[in-house]
C-alpha positions in Angstrom: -34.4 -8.6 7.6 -35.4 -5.7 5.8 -34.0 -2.4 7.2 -35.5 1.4 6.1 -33.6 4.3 6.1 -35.5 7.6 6.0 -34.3 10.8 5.8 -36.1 14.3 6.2 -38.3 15.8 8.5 -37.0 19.4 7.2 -33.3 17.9 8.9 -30.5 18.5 6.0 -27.7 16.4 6.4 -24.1 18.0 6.0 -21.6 17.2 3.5 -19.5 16.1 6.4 -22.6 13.7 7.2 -23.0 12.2 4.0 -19.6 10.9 3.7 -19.7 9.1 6.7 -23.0 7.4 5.9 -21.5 6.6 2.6 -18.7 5.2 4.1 -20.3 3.1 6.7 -21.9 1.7 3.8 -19.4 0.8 1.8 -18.2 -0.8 4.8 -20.9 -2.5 5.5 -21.3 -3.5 1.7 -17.7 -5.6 1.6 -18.9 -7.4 4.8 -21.9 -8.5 3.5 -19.5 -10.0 0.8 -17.6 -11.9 3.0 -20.4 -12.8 4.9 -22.7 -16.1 4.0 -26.6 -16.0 5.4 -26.2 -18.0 7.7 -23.6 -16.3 9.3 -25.6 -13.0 8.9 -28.5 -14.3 10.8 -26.1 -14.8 13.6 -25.2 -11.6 13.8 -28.7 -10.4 13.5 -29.6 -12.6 16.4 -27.0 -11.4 18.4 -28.7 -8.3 19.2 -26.3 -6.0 18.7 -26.3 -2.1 17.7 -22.6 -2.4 16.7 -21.1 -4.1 13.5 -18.1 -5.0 16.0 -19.4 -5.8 18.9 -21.8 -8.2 16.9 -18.6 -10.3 15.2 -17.2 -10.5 18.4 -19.8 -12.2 19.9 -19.5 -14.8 16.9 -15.7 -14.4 18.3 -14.8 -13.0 14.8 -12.3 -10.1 15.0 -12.2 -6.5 13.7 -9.1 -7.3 12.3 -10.1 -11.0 10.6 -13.2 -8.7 9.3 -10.7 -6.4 7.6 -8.6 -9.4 5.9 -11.7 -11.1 5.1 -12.6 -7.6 2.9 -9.0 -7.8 1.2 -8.7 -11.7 0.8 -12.5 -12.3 0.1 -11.9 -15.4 2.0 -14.6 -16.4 3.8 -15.6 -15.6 7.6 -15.6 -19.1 8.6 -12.3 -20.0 7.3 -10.8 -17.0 9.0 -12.5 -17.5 12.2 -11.2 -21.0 12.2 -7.8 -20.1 13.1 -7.3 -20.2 17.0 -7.5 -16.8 19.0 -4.7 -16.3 21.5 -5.7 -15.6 25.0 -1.9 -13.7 25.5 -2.0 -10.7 27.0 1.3 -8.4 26.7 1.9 -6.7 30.3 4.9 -4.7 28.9 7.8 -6.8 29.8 10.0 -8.3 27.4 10.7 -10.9 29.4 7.2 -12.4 29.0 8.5 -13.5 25.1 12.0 -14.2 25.8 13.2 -15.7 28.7 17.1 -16.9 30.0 16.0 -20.3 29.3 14.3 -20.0 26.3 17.7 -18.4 25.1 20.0 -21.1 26.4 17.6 -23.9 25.1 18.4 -22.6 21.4 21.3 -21.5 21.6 22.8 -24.5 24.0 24.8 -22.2 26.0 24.5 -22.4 29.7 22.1 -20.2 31.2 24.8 -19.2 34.3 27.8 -17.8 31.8 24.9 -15.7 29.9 24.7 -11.9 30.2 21.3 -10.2 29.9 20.9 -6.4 28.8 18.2 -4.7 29.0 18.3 -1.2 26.9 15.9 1.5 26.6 13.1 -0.3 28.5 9.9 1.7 27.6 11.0 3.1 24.3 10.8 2.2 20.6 14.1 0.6 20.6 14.1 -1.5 23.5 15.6 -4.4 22.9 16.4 -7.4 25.2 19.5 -9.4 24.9 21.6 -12.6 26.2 25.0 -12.4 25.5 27.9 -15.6 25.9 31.3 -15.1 25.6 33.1 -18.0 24.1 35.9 -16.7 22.3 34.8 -16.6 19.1 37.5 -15.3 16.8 37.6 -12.2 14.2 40.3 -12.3 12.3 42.0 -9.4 10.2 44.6 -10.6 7.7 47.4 -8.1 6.6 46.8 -6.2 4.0 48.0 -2.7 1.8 45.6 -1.3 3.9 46.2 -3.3 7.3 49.5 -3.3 8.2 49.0 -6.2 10.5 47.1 -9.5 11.5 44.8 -8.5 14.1 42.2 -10.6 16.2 39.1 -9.4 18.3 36.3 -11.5 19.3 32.8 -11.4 18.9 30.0 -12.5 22.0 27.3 -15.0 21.0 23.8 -12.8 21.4 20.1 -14.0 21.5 17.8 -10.6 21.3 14.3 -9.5 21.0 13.2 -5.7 20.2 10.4 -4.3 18.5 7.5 -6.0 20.1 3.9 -4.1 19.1 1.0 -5.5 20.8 -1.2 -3.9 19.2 -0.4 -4.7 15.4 -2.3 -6.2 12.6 -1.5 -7.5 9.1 -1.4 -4.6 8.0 0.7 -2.1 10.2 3.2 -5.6 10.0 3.5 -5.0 6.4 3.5 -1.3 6.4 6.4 -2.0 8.6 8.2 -4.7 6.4 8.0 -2.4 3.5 9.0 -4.6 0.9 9.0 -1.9 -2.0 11.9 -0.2 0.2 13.5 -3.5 1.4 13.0 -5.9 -1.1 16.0 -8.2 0.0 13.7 -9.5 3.0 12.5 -13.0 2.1 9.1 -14.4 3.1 9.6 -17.7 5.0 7.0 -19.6 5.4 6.0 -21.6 8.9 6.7 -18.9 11.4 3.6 -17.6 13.1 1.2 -15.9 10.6 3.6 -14.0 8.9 7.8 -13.3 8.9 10.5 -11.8 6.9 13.9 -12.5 7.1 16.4 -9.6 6.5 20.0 -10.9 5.1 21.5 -7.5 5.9 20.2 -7.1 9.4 20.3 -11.0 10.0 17.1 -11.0 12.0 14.0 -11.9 11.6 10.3 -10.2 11.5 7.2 -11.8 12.8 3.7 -11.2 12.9 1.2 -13.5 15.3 -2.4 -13.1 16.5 -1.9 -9.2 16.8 1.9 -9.4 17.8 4.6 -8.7 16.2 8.2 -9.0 17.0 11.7 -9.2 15.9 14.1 -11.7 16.6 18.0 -12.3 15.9 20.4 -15.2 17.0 23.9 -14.3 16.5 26.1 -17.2 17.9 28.4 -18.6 15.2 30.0 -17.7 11.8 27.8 -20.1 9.9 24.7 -17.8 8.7 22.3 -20.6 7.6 23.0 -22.2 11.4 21.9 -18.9 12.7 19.0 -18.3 10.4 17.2 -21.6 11.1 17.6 -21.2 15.0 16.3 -17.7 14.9 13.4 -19.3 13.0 13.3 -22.0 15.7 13.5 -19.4 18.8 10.3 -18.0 17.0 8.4 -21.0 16.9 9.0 -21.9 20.8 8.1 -18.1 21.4 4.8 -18.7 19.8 4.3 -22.5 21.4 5.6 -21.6 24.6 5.0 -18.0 25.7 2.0 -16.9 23.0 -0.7 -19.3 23.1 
């Protein structure tokens, strides 16, 4: 399909003008990369005015179109991976539930204490909390003039949840040049960090991210692979 543009009739176009059109072009120049012909004559056929609304009807995302541009991977593989029909009403709950804590942590679900902090807001954060005794101890010391012992509570949390986020704004967020500690790990959703300082871990999935931390015994690599687990059964369970 051949398409003319034609400016003139005595119209001059602004400067402000011009560098849209040339952006719209470029755009439209590293999709046509990413594009084969066969999947351009879909489009075409669809009928559409709009770039967007035309890769949505070949159910291909704005944001698969975008990694397509950076990865130059093809439409087709992108499009192959399955879209999630979730829809994020607000409530924390909806990603982790009582159960879903007490399953992965194997506490029971009646001695558990839920908090539910700054509902609404940036930090919110949702939390289960056991209290099993575990032990902090503080030898004596030149500093500490005696043994002392406190005791920790066993937690299960979620915070950070954006509904709306993409590869991007997920790595914008990870920043890696400022935290290069985190760790990639590889299995969890479409993306996820771990963070050995914080002890949680960061996840990206179908246009969701999260962050998740399980807190229940002394033994980090214990705690590390359930959070990873939690994460999976979040994504099985409560995503897809």
């Amino acid at each position: 399909m051949l398409v003319l543009v034609v400016y003139g009739n005595g119209v001059s176009q602004t400067s402000e003008q011009h560098k849209k059109l040339a952006k719209n072009q470029k755009l439209r120049d590293s999709i046509s990369q990413c594009i084969s012909l066969e999947e351009a004559l879909q489009l075409a056929n669809a009928g559409k005015k709009s770039i967007e609304v035309a890769l949505k009807a070949n159910n291909i995302t704005k944001v698969q179109t975008q990694d397509c541009i950076k990865t130059k991977l093809p439409l087709k593989t992108l499009s192959a991976i399955p879209e999630s029909d979730f829809v994020f009403s607000g409530d924390y709950n909806d990603f982790l539930t009582l159960e879903l804590a007490s399953r992965i942590s194997g506490f029971e679900p009646s001695r558990a204490r839920k908090t539910h902090i700054l509902q609404g807001m940036t930090g919110e954060i949702l939390r289960y909390t056991w209290e099993n005794g575990r032990e902090v101890v503080k030898e004596k010391s030149a500093t500490n003039r005696k043994r002392t012992v406190s005791y920790l509570s066993d937690i299960v949390e979620i915070k950070w949840i954006d509904s709306e986020a993409d590869m991007e704004s997920f790595l914008y967020f990870i920043d890696l040049e400022k935290y290069p500690e985190k760790t990639k790990v590889n299995g969890v959703g479409e993306n996820a960090y771990w963070s050995p300082i914080k002890e949680h871990l960061e996840v990206y999935y179908h246009g969701v991210s999260f962050t998740l931390k399980v807190d229940i015994s002394d033994d980090v690599i214990s705690d590390t692979a359930k959070t990873m687990a939690l994460a999976k059964l979040i994504i099985a369970e409560q995503l897809k």
